[in-house]
Backbone as a ProteinNet text record, in pm:
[ID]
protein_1_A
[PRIMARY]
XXXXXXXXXXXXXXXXXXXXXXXXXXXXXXXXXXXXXXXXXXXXXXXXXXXXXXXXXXXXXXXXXXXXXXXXXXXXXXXXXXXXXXXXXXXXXXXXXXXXXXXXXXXXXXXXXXXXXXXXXXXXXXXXXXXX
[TERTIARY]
360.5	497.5	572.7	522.8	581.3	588.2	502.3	579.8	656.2	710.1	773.4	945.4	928.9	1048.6	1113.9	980	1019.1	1121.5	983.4	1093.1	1238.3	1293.8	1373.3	1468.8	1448.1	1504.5	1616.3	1523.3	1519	1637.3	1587.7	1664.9	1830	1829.3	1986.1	2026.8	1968.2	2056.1	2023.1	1908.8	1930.8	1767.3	1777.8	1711.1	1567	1428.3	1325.8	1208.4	1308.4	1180.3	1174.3	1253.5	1273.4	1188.3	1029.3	956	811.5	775.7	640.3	681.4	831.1	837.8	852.9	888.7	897.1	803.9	714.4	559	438.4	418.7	338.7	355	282.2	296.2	266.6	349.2	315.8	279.1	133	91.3	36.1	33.8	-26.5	126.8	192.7	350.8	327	261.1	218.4	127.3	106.6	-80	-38.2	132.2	182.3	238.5	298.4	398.1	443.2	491.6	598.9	613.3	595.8	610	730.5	756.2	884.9	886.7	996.8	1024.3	1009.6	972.3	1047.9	1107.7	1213.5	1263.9	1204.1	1171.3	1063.7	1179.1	1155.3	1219.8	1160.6	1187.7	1146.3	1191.9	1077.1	1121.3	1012.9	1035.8	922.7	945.8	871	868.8	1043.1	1059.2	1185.5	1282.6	1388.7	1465.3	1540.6	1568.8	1686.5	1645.6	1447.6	1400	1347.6	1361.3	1304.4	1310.7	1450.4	1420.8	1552.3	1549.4	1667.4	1559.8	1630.2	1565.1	1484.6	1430.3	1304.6	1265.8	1276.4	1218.8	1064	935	856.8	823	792.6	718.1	569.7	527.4	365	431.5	313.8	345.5	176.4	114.7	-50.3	2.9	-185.3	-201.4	-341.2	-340.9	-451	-438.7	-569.4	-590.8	-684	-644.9	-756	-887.3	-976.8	-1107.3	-1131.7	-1061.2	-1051	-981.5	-902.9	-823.1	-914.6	-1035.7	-1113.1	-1197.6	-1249.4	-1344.1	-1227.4	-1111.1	-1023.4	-930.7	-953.5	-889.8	-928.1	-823.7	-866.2	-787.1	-718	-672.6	-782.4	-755.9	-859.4	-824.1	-886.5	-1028.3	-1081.5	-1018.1	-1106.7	-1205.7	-1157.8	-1250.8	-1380	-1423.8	-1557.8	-1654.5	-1554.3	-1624.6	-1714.5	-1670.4	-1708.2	-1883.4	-1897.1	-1999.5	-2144.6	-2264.2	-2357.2	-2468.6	-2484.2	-2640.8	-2732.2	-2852.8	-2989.3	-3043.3	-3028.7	-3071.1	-3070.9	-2915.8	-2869.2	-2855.4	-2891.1	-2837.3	-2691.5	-2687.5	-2552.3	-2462.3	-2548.8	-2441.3	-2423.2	-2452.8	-2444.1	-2299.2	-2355.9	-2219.1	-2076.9	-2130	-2005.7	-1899.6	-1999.5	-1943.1	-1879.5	-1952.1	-1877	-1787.4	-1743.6	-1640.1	-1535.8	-1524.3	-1432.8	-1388.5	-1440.9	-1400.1	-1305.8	-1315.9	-1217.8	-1170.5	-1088.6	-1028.2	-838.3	-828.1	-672.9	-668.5	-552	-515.4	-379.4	-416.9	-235.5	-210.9	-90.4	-30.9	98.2	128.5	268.7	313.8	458.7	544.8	649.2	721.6	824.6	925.2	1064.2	1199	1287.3	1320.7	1425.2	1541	1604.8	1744.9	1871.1	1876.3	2021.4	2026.5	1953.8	1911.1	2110.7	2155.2	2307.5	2355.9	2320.2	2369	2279.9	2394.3	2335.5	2386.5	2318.7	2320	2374.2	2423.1	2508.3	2376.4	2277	2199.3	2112	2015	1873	1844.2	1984.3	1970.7	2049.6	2140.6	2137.2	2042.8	1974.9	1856.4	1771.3	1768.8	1658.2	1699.6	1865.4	1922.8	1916.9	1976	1960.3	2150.1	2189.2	2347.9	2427.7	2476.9	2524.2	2460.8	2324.9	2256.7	2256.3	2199.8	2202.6	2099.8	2054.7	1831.7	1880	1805	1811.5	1805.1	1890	1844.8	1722.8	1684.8	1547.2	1606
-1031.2	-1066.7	-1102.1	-1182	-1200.1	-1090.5	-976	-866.4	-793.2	-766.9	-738.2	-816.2	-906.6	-1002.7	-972.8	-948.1	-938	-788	-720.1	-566.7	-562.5	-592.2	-643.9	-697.4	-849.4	-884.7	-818.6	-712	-614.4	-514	-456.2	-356.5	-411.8	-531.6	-596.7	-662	-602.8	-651.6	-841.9	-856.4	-1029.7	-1068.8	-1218	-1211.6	-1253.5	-1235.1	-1225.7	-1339.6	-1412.3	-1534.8	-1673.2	-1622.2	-1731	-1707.9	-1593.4	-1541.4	-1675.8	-1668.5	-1741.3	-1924.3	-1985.3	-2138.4	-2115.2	-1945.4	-1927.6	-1905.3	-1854.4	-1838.8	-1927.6	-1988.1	-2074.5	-2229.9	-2293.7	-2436.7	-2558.6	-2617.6	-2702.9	-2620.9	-2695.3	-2608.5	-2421.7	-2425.2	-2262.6	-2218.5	-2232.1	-2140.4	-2138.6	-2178.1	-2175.9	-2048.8	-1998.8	-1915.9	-1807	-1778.2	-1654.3	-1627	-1477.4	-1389.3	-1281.8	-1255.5	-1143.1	-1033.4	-907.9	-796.4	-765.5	-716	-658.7	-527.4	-495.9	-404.4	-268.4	-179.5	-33.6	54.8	140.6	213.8	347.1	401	525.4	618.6	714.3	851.4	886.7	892.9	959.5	1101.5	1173	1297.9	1320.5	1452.6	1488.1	1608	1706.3	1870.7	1901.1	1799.8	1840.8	1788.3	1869.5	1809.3	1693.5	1709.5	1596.1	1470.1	1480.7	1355	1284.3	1130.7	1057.1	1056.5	1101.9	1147.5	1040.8	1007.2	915.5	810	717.6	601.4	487.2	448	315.8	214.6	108.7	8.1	-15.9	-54.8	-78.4	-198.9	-286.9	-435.6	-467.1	-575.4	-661.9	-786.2	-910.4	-1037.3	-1060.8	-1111.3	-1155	-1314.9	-1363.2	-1448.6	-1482.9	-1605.9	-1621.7	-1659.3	-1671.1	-1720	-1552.4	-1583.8	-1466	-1564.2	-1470.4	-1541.7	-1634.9	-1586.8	-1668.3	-1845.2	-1863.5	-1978.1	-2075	-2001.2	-2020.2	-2195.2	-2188.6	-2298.4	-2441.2	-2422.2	-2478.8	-2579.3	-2521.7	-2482.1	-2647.9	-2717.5	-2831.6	-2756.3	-2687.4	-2589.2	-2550.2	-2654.2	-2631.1	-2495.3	-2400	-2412.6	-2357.8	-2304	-2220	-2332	-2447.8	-2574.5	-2540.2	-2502.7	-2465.4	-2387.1	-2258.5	-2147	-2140.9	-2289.9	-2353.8	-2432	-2415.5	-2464	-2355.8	-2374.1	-2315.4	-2276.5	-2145.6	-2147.8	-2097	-2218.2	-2184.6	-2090.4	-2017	-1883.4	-1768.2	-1783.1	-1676.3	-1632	-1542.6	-1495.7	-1529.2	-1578.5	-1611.1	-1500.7	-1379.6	-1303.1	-1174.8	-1221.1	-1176.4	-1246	-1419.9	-1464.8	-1452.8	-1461.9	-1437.3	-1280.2	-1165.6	-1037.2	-1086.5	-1133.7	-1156.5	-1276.2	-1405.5	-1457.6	-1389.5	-1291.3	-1203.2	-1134.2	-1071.3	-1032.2	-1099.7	-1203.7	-1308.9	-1407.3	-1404.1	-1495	-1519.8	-1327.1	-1328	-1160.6	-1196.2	-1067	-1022.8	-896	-817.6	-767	-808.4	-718.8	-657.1	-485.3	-422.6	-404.7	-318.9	-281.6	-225.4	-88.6	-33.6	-39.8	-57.6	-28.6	64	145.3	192.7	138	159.7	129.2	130	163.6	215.2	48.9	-21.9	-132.5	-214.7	-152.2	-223.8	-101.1	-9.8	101.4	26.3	84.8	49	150.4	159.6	288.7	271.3	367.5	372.8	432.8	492.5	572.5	601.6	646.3	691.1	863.1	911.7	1043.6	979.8	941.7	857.3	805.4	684.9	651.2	783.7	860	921.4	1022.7	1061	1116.5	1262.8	1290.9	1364.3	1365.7	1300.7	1280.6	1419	1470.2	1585.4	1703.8	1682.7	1774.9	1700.2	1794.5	1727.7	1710.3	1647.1	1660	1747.2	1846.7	1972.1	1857	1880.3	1800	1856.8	1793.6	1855.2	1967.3
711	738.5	609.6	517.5	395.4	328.5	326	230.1	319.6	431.3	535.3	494.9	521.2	459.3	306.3	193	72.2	87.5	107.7	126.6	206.6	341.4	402.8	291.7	223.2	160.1	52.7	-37.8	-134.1	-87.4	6	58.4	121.6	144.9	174.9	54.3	-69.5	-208.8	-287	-174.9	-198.4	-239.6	-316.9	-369.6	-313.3	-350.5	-325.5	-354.6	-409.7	-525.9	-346.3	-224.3	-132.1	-79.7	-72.3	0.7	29.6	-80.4	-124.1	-42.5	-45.2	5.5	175.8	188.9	388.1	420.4	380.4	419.2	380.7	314.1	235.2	233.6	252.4	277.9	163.4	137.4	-11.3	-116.5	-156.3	-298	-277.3	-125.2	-127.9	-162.6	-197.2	-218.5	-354	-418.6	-602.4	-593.1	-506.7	-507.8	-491.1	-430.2	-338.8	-470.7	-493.3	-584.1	-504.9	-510.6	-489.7	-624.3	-607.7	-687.2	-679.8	-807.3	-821.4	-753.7	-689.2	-544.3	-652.1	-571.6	-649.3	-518.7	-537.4	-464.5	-450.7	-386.6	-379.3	-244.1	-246.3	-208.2	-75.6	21.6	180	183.5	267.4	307.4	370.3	462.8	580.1	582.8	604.5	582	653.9	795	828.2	781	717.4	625	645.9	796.6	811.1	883.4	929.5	966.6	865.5	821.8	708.8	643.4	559.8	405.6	354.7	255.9	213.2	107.7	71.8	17.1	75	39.1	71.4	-56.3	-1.1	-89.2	-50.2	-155.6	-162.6	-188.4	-135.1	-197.2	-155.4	-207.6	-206.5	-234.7	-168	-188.5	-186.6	-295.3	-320.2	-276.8	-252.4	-239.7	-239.8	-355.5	-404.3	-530.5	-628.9	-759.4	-864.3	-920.5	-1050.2	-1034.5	-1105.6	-1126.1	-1263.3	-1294.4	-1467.5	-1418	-1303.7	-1263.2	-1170.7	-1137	-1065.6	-1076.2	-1193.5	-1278	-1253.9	-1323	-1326.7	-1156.5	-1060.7	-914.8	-914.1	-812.1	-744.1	-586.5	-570.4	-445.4	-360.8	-209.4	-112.1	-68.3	-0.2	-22.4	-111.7	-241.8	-336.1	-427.8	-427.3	-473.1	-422.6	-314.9	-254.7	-321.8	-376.2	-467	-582.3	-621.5	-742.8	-685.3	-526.2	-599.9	-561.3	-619.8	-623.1	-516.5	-477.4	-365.6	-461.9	-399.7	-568.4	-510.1	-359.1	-316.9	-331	-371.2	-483.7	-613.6	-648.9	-785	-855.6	-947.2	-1036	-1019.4	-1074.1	-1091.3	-915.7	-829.8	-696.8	-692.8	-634.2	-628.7	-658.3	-864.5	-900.1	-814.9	-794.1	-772	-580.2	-570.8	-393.4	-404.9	-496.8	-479.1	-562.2	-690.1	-743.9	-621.3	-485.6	-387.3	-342	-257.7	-218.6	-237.7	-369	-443	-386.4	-386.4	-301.5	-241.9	-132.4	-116	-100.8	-99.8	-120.2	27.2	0.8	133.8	85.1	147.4	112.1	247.9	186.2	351.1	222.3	316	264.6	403.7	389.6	432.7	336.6	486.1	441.7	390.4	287.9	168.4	268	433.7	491.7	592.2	534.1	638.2	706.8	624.3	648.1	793.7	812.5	892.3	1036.6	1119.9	1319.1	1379.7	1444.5	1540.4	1688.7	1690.9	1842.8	1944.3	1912.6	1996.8	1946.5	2051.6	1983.3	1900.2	1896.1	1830.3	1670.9	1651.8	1573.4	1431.4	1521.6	1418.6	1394.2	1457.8	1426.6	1318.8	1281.6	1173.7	1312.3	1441.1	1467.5	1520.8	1486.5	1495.5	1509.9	1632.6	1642.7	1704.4	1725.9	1792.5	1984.3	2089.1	2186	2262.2	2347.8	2386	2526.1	2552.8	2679.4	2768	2893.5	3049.6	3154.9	3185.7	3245.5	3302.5
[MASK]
++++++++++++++++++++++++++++++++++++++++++++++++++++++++++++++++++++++++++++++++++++++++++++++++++++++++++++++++++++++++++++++++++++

């Protein structure tokens, strides 16, 4: 939902840094980022379904592994500590796994446009659907 929002955001011209304090609670809103959006190009073999502009975003969440040692942030504080069952360097490779994760979502750029109908949105404006 937060990169859902970021993109959303992006695509109505406004700014994006409000993402990480609506989703995130106290200090986890320090852990969240937001990527800088890029605008990427739609199209579909048929010319006149999907094609136009789109914004792209991600919002991570989480710490690097290097921030790791350092962390008093429940629960990655946990990570820090040791099973003598395991191998050092096992561990290390499965908490580098889940330290954070990404999530994306793209919107379409026309997000200001509303539609009168369902031929409409679909960019089929002017054509008519056969009656049974």
């Amino acid at each position: 939902m937060a990169a859902r929002d970021a993109v959303w955001l992006q695509a109505n011209g406004e700014n994006t840094d409000t993402v990480p304090g609506a989703f995130y609670y106290g200090k986890d809103a320090n852990l969240a980022a937001v990527a800088p959006a890029q605008e990427i190009s739609l199209s579909s073999p048929i010319p006149f379904l999907w094609s136009g502009k789109a914004w792209s975003n991600s919002v991570s969440f989480g710490i690097s592994p290097g921030d790791l040692s350092g962390t008093s942030q429940y629960p990655f504080v946990l990570l820090n500590s040791r099973i003598p069952i395991l191998p050092t360097d096992i561990m290390d490779h499965v908490m580098d796994q889940f330290l954070s994760v990404n999530t994306g979502c793209a919107w379409p750029a026309d997000v200001g446009n509303t539609y009168s109908g369902f031929m409409d949105a679909w960019g089929l404006s002017g054509l008519s659907m056969p009656s049974p």
